[in-house]
C-alpha positions as CSV (number, residue, x, y, z in Angstrom):
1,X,53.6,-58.0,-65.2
2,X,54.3,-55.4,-62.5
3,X,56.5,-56.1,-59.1
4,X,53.7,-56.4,-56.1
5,X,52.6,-54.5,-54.7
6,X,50.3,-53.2,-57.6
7,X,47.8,-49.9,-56.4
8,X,44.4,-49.1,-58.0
9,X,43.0,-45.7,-57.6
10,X,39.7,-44.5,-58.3
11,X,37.4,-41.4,-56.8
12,X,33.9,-41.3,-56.1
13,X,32.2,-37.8,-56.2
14,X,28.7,-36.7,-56.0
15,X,26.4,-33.5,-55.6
16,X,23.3,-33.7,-53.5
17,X,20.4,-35.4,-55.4
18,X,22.7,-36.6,-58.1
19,X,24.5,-40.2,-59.0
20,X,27.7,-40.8,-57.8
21,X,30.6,-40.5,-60.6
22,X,32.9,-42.7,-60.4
23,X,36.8,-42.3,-62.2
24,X,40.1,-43.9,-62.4
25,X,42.6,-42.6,-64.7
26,X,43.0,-43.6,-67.9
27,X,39.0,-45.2,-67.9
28,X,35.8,-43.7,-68.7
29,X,33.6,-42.4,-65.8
30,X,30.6,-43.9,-64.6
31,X,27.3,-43.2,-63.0
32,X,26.5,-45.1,-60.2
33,X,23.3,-44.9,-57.3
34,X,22.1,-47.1,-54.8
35,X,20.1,-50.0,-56.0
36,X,16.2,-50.2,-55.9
37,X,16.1,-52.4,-53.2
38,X,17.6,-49.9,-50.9
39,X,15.7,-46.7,-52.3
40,X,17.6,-45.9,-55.4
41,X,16.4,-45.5,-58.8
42,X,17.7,-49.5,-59.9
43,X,18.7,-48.1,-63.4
44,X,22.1,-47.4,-62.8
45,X,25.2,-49.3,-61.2
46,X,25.3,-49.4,-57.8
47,X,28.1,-50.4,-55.5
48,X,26.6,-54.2,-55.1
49,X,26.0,-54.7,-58.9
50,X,29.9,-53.3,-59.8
51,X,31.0,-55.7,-56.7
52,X,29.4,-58.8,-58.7
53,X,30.1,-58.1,-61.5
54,X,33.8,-57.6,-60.2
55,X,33.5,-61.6,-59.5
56,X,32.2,-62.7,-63.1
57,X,34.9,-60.4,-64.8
58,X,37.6,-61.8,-62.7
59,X,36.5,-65.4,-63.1
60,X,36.6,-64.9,-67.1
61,X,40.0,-63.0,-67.5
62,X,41.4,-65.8,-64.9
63,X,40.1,-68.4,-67.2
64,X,41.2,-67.1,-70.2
65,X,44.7,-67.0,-68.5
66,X,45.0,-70.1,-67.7
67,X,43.3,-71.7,-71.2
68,X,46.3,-69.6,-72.9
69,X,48.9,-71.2,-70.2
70,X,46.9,-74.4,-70.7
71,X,46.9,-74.1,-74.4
72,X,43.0,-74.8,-74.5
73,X,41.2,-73.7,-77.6
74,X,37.3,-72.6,-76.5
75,X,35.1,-70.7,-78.3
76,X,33.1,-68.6,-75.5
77,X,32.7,-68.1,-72.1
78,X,29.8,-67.0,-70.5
79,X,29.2,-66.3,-66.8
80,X,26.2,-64.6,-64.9
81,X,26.9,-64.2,-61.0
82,X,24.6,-63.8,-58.6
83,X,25.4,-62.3,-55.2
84,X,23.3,-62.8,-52.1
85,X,23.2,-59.5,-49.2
86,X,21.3,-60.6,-46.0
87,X,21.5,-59.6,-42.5
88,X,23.4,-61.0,-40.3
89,X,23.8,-60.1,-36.2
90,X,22.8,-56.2,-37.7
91,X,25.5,-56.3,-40.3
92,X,24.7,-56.1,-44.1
93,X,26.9,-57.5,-46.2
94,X,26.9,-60.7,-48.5
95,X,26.7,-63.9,-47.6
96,X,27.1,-66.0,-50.8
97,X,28.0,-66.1,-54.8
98,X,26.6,-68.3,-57.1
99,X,28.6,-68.4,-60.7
100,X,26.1,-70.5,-63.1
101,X,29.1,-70.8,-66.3
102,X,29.2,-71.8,-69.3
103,X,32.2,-72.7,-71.9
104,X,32.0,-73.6,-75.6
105,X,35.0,-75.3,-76.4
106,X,35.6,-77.0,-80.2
107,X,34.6,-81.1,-80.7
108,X,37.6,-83.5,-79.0
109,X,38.6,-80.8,-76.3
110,X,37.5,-82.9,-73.2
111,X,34.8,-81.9,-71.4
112,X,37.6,-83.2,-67.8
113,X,40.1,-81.3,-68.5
114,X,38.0,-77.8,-69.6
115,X,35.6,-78.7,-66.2
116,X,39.0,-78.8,-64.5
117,X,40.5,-75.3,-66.0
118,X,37.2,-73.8,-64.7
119,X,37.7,-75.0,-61.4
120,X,40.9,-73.5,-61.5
121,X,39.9,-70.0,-62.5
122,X,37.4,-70.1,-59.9
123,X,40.5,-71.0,-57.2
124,X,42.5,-68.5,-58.9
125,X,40.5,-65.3,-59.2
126,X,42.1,-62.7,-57.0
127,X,39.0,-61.2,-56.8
128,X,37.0,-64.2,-54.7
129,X,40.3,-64.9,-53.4
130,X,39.8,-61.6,-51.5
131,X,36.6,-62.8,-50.4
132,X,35.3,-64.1,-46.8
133,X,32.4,-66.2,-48.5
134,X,34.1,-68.8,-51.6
135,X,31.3,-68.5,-54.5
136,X,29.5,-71.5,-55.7
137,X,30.2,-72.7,-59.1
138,X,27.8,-73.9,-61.2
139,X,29.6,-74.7,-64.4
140,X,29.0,-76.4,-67.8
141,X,31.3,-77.3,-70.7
142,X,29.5,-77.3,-74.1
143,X,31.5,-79.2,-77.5
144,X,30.9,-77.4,-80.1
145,X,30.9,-79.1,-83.7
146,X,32.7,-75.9,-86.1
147,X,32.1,-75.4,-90.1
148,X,35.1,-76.5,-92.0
């Protein structure tokens, strides 16, 4: 790992009636345009849907972290975040994250101590750590029984 401070650049750029392109070096470009719900087209990313998704990726790469610290064998991780925008006092901005989880891990894991490595991604994730509003988790650990 790198000395901190780490940096992460990325442009934005757009022409009039067009999506927004958005670039970092190194990583392909993407489209991006405002969301249906405030006028866009809703088939594209938009600047609320990259920031929660931001949250779910973060989550996952945490956790795999610390299963591979842990030495935890799972099979999968899935994890679908929803983030709420309301109103408040005439500023937009969001107000709450709901992470609904869920791991596959192999039969005699320990559904405690994989519960509790969740838990700890969800502490650990720079990305929520960054946040004003702590996302609710909403997790569940699943044993699965593998072929010989």
């Amino acid at each position: 790992m790198q000395d901190f401070p780490h940096h992460y650049a990325v442009s934005a750029a757009s022409h009039s009636g067009s999506n927004v392109e958005i670039s970092s070096p190194g990583l392909p470009t993407l489209a991006s345009a405002g969301p249906a719900q405030f006028g866009g087209p809703g088939d594209q990313w938009s600047p609320e849907t990259l920031f929660v998704a931001a949250i779910a990726d973060c989550f996952i790469l945490s956790f795999k972290a610390i299963a591979r610290i842990s030495k935890m064998d799972w099979i999968s991780l899935s994890c679908d975040a929803v983030g709420e925008l309301n109103r408040i006092d005439r500023v937009t901005k969001f107000t709450g994250y709901k992470l609904r989880v869920l791991l596959e891990v192999p039969e005699g894991t320990g559904e405690e101590k994989a519960m509790r490595l969740l838990e700890k991604a969800e502490r650990t994730c720079l990305i929520t750590n960054s946040l004003i509003t702590r996302p609710r988790l909403d997790a569940e650990v699943k044993e699965v029984v593998q072929a010989a």
